[in-house]
N, C-alpha and C positions, 0 to 999 in steps of 0.2 A: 465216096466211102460206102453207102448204100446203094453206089447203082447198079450193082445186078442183081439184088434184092427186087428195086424198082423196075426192073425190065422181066425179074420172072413173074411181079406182081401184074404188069400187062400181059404177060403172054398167058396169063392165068385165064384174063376176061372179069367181069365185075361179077357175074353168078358163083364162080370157084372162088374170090376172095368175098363175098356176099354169105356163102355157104361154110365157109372157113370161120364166120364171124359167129355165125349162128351157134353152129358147134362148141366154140369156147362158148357160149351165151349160156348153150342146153348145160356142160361139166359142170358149170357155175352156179346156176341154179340148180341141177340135181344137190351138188353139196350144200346149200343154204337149207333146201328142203328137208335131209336127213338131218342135219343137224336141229333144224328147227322139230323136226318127228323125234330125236332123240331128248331133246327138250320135254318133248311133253310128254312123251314115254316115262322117263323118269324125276318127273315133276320138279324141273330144275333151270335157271334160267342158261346155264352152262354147264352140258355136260361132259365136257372135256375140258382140263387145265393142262397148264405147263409150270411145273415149279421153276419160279425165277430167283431163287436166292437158296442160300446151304440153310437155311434157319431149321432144317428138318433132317438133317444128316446125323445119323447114317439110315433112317428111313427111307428117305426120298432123297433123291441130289437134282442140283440142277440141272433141269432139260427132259427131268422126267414126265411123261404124258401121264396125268390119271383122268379116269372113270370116277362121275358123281352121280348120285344116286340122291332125291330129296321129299321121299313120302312124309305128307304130310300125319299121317296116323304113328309114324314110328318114335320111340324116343331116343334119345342120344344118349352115352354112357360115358363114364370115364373109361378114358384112352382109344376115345373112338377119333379119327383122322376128318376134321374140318374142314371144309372152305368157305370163309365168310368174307362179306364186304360192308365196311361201315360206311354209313352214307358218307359222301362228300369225297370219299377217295376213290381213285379210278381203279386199284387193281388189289384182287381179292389175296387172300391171306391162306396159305396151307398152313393150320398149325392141329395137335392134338389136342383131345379136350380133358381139360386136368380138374373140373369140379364141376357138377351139377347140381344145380336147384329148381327144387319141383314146389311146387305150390300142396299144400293138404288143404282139402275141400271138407267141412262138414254137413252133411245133407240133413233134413231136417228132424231123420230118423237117428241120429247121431250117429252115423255111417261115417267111417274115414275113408275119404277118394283121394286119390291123386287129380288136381287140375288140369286142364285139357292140354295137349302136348303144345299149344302155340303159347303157353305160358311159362316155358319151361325156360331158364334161365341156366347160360354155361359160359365158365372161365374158361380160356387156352392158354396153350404156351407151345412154342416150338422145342422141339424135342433138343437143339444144339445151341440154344438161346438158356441163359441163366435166369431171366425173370419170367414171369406170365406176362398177358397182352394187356392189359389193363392202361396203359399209358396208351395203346395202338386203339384204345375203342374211341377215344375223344370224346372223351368226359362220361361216357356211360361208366355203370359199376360193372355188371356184366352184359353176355351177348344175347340178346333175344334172337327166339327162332326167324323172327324176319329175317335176319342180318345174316342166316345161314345157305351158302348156295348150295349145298351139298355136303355127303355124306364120301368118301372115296371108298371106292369098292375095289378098285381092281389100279393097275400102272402098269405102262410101258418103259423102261429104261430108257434115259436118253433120245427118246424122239420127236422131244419137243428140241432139240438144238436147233434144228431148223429154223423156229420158228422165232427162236432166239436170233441169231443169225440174222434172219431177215428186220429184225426191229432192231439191232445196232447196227448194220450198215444197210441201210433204206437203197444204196446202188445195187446188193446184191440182189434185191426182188424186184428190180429193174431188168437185170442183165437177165435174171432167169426167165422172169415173164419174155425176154427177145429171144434166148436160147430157144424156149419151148415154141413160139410161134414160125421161127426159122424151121425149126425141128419140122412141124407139123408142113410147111410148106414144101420142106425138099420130099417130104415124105408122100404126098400128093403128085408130084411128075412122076 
């Protein structure tokens, strides 16, 4: 089945399939690097999501790629677009932010402040979803800015299908990753 796969892989030599490895090695690591630099560019542990469910339609649809953004100096408003993650579950949540609460500070000047933005407490709710998240925080009343990954800034329509794609059928980022290494080999003689 693979064997002239295996006979162009010798006639390669071990340096040309040694040198083919590296290359995937270098694409692989250039993108963990960017993304880890986009990371910390915009002070966020992810800065790119994939919407995986309609809860945000006709905002956002499934497969849509967004842009997050997560200064810690800014505040959040109502009807600003979320992404948070409660502890203990694995995949973060797109939803709008439908109430804010701010702390008031009195200083000793009897000055009215607003408390520091990581005190700042916010309900959501998906925009195609009939209740708030309040059941989704597990057992909180509302969402602390810990629990915020991001702010969305900007989306790509539908290019996270992909990525979709490849997490329900795990064969199809098998066959790809052989497509592409075939690829790169015929592409070398």
């Amino acid at each position: 089945m693979f064997s002239d796969e295996l006979k162009t892989l010798r006639k390669l030599g071990f340096r040309h399939v040694l040198l083919q490895i590296l290359n995937f090695a270098s694409v692989i690591t250039s993108g963990l690097m960017i993304w880890k630099g986009m990371g910390l560019m915009f002070n966020t542990e992810s800065p790119i999501v994939v919407v995986l469910s309609g809860s945000m339609e006709p905002a956002f649809y499934r497969g849509d790629l967004l842009f997050l953004t997560n200064f810690g100096n800014q505040r959040y408003s109502t009807g600003d677009i979320t992404v948070y993650k409660i502890p203990g579950a694995d995949i973060p949540i797109v939803h709008r932010v439908l109430e804010t609460h701010d702390t008031i500070v009195k200083n000793s000047s009897s000055e009215v402040t607003l408390a520091p933005v990581a005190d700042q407490l916010l309900l959501t709710k998906g925009d195609n979803n009939y209740v708030d998240d309040i059941e989704l925080y597990q057992g909180l009343d509302w969402l602390e800015r810990k629990h915020i990954v991001g702010k969305v800034r900007g989306f790509l329509p539908y290019v996270g299908y992909v990525t979709i794609a490849m997490n329900d059928f795990p064969q199809l980022k098998y066959a790809l990753l052989g497509v592409l290494g075939l690829l790169a080999l015929i592409q070398r003689e």
